[in-house]
PDB file of N, CA, C and O in Angstrom, chain B, residues numbered from 101:
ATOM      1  N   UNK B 101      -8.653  68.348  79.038  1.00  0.00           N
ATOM      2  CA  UNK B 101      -7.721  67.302  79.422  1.00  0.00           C
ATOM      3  C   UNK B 101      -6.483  67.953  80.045  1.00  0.00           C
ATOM      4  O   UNK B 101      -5.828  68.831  79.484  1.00  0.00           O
ATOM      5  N   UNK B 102      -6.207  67.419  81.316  1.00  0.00           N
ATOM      6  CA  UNK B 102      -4.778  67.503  81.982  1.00  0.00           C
ATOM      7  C   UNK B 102      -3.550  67.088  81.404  1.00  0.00           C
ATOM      8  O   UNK B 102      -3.256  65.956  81.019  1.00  0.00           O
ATOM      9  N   UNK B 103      -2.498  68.672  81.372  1.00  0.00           N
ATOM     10  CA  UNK B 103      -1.317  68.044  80.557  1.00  0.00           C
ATOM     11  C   UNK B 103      -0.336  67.405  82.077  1.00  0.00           C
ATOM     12  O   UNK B 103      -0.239  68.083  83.100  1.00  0.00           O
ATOM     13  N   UNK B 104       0.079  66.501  81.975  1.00  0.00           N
ATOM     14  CA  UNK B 104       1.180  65.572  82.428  1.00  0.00           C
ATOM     15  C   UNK B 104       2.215  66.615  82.897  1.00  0.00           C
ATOM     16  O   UNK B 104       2.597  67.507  82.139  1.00  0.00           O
ATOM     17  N   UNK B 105       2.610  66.500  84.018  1.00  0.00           N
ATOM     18  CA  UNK B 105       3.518  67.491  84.580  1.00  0.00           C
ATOM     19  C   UNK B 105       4.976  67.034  84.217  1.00  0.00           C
ATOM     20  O   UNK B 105       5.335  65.896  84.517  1.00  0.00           O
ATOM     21  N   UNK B 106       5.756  67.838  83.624  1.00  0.00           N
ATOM     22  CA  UNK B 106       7.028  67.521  82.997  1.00  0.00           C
ATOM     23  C   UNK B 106       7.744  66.665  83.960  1.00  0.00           C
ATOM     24  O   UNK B 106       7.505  66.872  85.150  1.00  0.00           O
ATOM     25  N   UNK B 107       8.510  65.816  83.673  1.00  0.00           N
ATOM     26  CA  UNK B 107       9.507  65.247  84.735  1.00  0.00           C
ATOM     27  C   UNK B 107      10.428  66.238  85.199  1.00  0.00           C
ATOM     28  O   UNK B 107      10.717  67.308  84.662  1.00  0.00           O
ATOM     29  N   UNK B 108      10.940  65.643  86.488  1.00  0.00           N
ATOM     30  CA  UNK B 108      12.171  67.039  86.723  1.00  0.00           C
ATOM     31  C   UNK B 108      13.290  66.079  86.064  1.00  0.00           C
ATOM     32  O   UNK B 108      14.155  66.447  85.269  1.00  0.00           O
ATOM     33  N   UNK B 109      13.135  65.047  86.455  1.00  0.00           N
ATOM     34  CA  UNK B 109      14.973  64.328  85.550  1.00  0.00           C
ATOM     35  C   UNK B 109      14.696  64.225  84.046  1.00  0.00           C
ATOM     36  O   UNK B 109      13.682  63.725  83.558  1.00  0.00           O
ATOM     37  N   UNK B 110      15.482  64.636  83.531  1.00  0.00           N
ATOM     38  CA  UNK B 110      15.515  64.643  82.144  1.00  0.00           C
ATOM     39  C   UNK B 110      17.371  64.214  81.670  1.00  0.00           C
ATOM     40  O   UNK B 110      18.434  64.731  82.011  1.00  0.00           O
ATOM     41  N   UNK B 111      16.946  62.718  80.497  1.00  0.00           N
ATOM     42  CA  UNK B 111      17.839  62.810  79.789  1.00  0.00           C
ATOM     43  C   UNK B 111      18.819  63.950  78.670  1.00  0.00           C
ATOM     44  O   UNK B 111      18.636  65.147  78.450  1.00  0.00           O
ATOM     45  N   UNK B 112      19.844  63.030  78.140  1.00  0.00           N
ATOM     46  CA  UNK B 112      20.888  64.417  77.157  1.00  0.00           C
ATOM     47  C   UNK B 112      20.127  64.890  76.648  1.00  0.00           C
ATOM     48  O   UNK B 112      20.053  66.119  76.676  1.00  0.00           O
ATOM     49  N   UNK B 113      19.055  63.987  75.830  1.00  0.00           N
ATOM     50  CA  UNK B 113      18.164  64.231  74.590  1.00  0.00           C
ATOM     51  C   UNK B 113      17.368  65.190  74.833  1.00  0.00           C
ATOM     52  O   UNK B 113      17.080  66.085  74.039  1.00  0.00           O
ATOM     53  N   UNK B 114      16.956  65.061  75.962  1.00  0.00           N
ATOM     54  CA  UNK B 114      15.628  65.807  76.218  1.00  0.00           C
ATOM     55  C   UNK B 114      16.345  67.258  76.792  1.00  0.00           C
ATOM     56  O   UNK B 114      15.695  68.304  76.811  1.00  0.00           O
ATOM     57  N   UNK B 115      17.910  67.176  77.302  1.00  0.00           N
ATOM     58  CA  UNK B 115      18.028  68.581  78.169  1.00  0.00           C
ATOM     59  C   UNK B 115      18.699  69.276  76.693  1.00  0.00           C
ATOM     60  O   UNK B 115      18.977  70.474  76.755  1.00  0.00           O
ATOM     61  N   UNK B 116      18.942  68.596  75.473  1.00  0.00           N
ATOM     62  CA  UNK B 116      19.309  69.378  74.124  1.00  0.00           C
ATOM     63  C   UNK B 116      18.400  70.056  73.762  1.00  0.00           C
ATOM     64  O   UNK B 116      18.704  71.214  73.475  1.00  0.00           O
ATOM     65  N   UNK B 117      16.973  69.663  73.625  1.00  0.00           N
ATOM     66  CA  UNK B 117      16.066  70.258  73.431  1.00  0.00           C
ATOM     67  C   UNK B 117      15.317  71.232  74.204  1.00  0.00           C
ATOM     68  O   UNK B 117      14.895  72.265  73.684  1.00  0.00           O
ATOM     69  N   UNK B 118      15.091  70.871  75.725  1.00  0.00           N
ATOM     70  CA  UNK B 118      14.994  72.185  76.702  1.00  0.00           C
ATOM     71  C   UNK B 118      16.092  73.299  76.322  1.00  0.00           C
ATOM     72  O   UNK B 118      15.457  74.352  76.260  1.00  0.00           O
ATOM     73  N   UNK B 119      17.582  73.579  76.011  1.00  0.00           N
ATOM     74  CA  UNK B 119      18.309  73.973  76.028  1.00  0.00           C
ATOM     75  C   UNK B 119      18.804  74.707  74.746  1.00  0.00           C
ATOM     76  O   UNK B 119      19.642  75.600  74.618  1.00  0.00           O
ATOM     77  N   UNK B 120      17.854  73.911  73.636  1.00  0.00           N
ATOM     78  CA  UNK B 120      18.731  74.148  72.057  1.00  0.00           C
ATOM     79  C   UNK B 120      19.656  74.426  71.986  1.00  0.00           C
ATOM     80  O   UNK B 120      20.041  75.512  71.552  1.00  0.00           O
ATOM     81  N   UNK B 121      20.622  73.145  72.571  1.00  0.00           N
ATOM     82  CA  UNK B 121      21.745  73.323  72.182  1.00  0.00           C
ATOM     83  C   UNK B 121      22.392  71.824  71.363  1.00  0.00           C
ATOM     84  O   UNK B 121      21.733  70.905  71.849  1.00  0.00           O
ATOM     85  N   UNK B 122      23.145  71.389  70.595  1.00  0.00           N
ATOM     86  CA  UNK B 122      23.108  70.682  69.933  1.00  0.00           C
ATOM     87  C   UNK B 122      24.016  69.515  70.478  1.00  0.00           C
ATOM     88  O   UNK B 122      25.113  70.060  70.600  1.00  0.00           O
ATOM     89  N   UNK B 123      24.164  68.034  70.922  1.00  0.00           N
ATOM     90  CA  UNK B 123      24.669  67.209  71.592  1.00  0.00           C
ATOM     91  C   UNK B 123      25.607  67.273  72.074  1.00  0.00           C
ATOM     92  O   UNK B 123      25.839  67.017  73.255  1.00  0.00           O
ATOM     93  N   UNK B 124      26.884  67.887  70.671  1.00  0.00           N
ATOM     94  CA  UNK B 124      27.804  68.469  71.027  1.00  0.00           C
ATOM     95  C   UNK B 124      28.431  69.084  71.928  1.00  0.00           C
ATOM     96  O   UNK B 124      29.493  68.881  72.516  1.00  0.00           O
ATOM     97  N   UNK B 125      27.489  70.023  71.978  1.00  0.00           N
ATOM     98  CA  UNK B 125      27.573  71.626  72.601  1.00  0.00           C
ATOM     99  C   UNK B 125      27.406  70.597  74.059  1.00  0.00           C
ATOM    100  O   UNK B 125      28.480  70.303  74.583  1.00  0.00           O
ATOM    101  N   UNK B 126      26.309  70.122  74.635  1.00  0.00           N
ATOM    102  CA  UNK B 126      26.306  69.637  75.815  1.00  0.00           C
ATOM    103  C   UNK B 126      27.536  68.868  76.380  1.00  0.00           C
ATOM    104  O   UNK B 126      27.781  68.935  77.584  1.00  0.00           O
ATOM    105  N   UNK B 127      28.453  68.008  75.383  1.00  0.00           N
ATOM    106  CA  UNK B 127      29.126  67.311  75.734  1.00  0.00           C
ATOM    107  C   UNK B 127      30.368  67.592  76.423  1.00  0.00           C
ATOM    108  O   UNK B 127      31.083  67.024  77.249  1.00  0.00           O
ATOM    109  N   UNK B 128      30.354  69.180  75.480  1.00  0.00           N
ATOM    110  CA  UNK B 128      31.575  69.648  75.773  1.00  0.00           C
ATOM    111  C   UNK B 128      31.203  70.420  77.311  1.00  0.00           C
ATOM    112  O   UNK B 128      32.007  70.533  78.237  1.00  0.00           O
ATOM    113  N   UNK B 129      30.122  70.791  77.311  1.00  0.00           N
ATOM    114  CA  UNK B 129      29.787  71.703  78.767  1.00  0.00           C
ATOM    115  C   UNK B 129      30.142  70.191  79.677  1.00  0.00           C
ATOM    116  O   UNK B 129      31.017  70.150  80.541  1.00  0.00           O
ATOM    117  N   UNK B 130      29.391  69.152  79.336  1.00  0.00           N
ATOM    118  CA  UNK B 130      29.848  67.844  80.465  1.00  0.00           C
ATOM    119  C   UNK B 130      31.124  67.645  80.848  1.00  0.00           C
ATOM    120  O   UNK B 130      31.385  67.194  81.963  1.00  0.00           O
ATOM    121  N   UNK B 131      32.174  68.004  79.845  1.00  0.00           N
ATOM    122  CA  UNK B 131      33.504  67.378  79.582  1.00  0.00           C
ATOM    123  C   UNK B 131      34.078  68.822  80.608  1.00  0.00           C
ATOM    124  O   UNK B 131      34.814  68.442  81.519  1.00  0.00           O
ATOM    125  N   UNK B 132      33.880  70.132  80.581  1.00  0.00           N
ATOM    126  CA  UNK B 132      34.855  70.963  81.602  1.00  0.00           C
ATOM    127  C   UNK B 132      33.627  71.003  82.299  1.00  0.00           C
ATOM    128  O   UNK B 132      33.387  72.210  82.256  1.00  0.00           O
ATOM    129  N   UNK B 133      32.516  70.385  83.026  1.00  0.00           N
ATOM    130  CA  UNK B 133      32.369  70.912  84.405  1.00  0.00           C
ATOM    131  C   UNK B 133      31.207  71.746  84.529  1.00  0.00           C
ATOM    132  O   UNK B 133      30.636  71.893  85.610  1.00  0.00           O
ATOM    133  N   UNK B 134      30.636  72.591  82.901  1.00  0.00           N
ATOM    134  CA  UNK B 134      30.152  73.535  83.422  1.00  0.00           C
ATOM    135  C   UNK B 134      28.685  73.543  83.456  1.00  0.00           C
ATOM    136  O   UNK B 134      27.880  74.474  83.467  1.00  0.00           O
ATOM    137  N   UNK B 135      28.530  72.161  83.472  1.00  0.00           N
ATOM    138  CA  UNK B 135      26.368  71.999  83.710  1.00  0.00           C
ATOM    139  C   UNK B 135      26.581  70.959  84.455  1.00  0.00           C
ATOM    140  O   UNK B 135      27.238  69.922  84.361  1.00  0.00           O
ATOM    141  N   UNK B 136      25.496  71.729  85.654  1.00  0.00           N
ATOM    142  CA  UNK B 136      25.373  70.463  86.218  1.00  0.00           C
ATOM    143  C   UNK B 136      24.153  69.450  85.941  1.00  0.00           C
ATOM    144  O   UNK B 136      23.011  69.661  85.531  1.00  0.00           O
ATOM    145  N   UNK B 137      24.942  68.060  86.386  1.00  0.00           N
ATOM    146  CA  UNK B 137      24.507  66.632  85.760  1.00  0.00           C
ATOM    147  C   UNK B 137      25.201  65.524  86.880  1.00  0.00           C
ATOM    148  O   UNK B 137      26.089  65.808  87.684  1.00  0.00           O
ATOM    149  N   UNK B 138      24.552  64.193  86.706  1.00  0.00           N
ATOM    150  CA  UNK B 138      25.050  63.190  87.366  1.00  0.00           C
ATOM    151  C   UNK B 138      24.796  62.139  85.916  1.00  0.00           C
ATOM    152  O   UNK B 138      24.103  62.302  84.912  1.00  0.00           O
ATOM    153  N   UNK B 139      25.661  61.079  86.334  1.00  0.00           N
ATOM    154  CA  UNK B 139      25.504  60.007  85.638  1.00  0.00           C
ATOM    155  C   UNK B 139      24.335  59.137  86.618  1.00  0.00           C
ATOM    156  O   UNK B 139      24.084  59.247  87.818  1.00  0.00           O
ATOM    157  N   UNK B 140      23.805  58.321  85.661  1.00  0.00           N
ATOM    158  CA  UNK B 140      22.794  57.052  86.316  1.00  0.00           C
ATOM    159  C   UNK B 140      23.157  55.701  85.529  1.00  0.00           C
ATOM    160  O   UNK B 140      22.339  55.238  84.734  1.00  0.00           O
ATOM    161  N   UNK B 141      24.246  55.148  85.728  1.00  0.00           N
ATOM    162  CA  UNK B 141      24.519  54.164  85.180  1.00  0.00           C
ATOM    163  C   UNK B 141      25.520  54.563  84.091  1.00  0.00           C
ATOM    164  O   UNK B 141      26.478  55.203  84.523  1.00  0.00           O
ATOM    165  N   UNK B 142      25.510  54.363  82.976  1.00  0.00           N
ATOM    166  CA  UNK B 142      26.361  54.768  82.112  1.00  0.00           C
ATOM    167  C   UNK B 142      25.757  56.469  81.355  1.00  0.00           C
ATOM    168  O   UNK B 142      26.519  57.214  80.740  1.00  0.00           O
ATOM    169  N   UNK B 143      24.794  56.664  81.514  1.00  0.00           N
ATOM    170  CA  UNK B 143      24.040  58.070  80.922  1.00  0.00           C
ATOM    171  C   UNK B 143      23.658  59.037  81.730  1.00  0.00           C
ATOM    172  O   UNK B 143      22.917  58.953  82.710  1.00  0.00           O
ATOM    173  N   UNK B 144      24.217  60.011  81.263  1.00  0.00           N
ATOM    174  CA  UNK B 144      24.269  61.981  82.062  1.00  0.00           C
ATOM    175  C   UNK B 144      22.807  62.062  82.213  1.00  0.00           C
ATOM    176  O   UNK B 144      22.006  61.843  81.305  1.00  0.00           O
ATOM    177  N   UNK B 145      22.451  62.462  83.684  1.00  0.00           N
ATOM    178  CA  UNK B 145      21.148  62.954  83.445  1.00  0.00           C
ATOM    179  C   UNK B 145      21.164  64.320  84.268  1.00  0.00           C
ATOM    180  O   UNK B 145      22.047  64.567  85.090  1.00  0.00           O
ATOM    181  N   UNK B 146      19.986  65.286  83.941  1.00  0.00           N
ATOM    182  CA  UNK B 146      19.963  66.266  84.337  1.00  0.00           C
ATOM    183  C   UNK B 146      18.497  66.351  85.076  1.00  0.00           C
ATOM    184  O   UNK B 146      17.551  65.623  84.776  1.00  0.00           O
ATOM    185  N   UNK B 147      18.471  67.441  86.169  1.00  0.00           N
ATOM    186  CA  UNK B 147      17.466  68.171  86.789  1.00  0.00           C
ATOM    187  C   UNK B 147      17.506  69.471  86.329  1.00  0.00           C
ATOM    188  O   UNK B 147      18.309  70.367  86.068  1.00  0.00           O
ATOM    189  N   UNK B 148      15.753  69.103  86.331  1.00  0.00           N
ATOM    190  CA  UNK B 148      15.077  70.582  85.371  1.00  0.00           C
ATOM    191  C   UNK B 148      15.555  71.699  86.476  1.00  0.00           C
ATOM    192  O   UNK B 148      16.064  72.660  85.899  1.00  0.00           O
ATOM    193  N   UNK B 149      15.535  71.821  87.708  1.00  0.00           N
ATOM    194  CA  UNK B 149      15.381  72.851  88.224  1.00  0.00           C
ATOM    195  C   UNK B 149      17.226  73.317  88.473  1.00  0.00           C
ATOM    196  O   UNK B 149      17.644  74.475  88.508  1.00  0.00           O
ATOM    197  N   UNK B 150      17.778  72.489  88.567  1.00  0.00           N
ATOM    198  CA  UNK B 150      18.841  72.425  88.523  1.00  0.00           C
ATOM    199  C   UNK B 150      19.587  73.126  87.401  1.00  0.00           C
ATOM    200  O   UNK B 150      20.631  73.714  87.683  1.00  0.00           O
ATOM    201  N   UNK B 151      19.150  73.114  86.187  1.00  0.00           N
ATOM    202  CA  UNK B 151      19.307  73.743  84.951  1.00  0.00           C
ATOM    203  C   UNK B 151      18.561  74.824  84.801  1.00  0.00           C
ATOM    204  O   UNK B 151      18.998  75.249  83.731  1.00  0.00           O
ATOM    205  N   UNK B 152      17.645  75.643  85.171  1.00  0.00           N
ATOM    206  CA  UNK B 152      16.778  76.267  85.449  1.00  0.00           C
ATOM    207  C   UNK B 152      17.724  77.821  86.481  1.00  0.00           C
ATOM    208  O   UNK B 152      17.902  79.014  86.238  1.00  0.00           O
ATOM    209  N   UNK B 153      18.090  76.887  87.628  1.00  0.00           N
ATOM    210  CA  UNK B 153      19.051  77.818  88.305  1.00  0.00           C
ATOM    211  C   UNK B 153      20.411  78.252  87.497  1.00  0.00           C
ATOM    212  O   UNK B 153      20.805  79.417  87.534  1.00  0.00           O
ATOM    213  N   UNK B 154      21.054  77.296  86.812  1.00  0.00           N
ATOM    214  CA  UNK B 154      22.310  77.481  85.943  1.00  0.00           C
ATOM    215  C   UNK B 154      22.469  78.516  85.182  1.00  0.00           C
ATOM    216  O   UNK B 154      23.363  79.344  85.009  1.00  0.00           O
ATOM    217  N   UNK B 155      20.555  78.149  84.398  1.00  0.00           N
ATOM    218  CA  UNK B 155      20.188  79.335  83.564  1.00  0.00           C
ATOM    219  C   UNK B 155      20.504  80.904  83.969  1.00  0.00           C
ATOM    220  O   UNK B 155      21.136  81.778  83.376  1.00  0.00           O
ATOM    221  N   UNK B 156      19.665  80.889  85.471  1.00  0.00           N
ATOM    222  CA  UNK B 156      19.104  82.071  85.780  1.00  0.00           C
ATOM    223  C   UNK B 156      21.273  82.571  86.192  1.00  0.00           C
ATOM    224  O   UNK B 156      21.765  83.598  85.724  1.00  0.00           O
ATOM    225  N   UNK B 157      21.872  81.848  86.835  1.00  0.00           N
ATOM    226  CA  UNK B 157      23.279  82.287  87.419  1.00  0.00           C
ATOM    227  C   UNK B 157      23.834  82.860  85.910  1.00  0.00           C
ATOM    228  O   UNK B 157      24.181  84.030  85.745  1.00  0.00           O
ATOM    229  N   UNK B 158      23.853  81.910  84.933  1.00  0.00           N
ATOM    230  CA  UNK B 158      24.778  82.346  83.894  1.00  0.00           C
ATOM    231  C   UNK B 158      23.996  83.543  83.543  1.00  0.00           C
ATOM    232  O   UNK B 158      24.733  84.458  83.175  1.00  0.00           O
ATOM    233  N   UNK B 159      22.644  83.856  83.535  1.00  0.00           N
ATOM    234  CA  UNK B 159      22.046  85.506  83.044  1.00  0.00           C
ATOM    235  C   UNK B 159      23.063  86.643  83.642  1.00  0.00           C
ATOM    236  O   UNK B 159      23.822  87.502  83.193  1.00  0.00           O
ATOM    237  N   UNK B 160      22.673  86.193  84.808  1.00  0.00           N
ATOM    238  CA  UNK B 160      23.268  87.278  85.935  1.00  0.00           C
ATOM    239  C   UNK B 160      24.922  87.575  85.500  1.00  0.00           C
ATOM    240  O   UNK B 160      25.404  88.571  84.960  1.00  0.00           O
ATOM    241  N   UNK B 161      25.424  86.610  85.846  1.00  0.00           N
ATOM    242  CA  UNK B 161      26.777  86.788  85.507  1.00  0.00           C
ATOM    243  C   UNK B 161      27.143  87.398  84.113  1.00  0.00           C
ATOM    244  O   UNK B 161      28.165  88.083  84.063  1.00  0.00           O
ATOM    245  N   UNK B 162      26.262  87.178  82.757  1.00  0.00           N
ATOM    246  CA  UNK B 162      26.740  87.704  81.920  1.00  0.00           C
ATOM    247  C   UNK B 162      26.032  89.244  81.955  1.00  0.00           C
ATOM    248  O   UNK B 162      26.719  90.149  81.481  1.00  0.00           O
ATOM    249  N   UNK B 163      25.025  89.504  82.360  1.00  0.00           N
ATOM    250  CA  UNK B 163      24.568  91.361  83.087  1.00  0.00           C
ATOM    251  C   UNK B 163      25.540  91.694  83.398  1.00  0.00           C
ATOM    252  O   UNK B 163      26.187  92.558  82.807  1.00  0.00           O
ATOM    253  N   UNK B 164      25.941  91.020  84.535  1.00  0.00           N
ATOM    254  CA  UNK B 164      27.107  91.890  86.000  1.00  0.00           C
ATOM    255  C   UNK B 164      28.843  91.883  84.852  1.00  0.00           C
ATOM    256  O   UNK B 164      29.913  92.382  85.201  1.00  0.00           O
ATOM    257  N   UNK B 165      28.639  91.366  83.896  1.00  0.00           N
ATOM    258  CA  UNK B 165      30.005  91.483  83.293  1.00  0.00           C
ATOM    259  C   UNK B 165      29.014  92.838  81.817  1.00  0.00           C
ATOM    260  O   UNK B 165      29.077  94.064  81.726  1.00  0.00           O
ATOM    261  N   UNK B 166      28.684  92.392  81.452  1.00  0.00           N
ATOM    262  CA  UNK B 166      28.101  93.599  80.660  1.00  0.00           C
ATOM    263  C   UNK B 166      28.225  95.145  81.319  1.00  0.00           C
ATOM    264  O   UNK B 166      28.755  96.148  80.842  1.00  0.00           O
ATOM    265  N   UNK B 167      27.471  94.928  82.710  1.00  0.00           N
ATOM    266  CA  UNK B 167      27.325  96.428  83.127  1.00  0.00           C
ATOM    267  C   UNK B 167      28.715  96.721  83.361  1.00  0.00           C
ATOM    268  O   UNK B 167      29.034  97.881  83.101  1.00  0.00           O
ATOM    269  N   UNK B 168      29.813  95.801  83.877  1.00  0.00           N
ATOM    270  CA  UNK B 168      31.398  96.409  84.440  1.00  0.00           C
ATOM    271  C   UNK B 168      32.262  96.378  83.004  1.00  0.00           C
ATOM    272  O   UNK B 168      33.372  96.912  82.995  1.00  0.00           O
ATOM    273  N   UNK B 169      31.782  95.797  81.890  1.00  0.00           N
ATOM    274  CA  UNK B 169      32.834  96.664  80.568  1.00  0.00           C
ATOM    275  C   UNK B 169      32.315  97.448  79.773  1.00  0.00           C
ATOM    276  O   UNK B 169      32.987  97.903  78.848  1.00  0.00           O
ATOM    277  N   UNK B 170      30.635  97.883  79.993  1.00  0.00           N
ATOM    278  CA  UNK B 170      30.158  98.716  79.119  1.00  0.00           C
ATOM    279  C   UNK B 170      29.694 100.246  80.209  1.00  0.00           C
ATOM    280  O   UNK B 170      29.973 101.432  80.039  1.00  0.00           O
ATOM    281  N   UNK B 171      29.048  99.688  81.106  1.00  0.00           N
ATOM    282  CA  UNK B 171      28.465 100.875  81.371  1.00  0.00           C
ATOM    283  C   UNK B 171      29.026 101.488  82.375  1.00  0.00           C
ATOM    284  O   UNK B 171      28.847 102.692  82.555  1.00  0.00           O
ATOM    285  N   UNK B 172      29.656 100.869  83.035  1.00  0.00           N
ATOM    286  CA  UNK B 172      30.844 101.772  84.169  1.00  0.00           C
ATOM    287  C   UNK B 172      31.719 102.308  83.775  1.00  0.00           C
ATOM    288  O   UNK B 172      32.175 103.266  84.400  1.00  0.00           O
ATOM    289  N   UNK B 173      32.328 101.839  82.470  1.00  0.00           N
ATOM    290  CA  UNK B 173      33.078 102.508  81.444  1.00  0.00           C
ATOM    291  C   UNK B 173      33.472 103.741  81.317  1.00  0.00           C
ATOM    292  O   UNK B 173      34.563 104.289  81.479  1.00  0.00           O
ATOM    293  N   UNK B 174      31.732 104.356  80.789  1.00  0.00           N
ATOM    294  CA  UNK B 174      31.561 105.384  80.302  1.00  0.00           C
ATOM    295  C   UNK B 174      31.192 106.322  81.355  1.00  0.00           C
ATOM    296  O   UNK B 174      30.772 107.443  81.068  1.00  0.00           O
ATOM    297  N   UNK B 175      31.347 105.864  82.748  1.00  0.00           N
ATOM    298  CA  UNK B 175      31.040 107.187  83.581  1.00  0.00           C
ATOM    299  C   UNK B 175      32.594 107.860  83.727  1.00  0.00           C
ATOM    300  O   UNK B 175      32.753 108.922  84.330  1.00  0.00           O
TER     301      UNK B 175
END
C-alpha cells in the first residue's frame, strides 16, 4: 500500500511536531519574525519546504559561527 504524500502546508500543530518544538516555542519564533509563516484567515500556516530551507540556513549559520569562535581561534 501507497503512503499518502505529506502535504506541503502544514498547520501550528502539525509544524510543532515536524519541529519538536513545543507551541510556545513556535509562538514566540512567530511573534519576532524568525520562521517563516503566513496567516490563512485567523491561523499561522507553514510550508514544509519553506521550513526545510530555514532548517538547512539556521545549520549553516550556527557551523559558520562555531568555526569563527572555536576554530579560527586557535590558529
Amino acid at each position: 500500500m501507497a503512503k499518502e504524500p505529506k502535504s506541503e502546508l502544514m498547520t501550528a500543530e502539525e509544524t510543532c511536531r515536524y519541529l519538536k518544538i513545543t507551541p510556545r516555542t513556535l509562538y514566540r519564533y512567530l511573534r519576532s519574525r524568525r520562521i517563516p509563516a503566513f496567516k490563512l484567515g485567523k491561523e499561522w500556516r507553514f510550508v514544509r519546504s519553506d521550513l526545510e530551507q530555514w532548517i538547512r540556513d539556521r545549520t549553516r549559520a550556527t557551523l559558520a559561527s562555531y568555526r569563527t569562535r572555536y576554530i579560527d581561534v586557535r590558529r
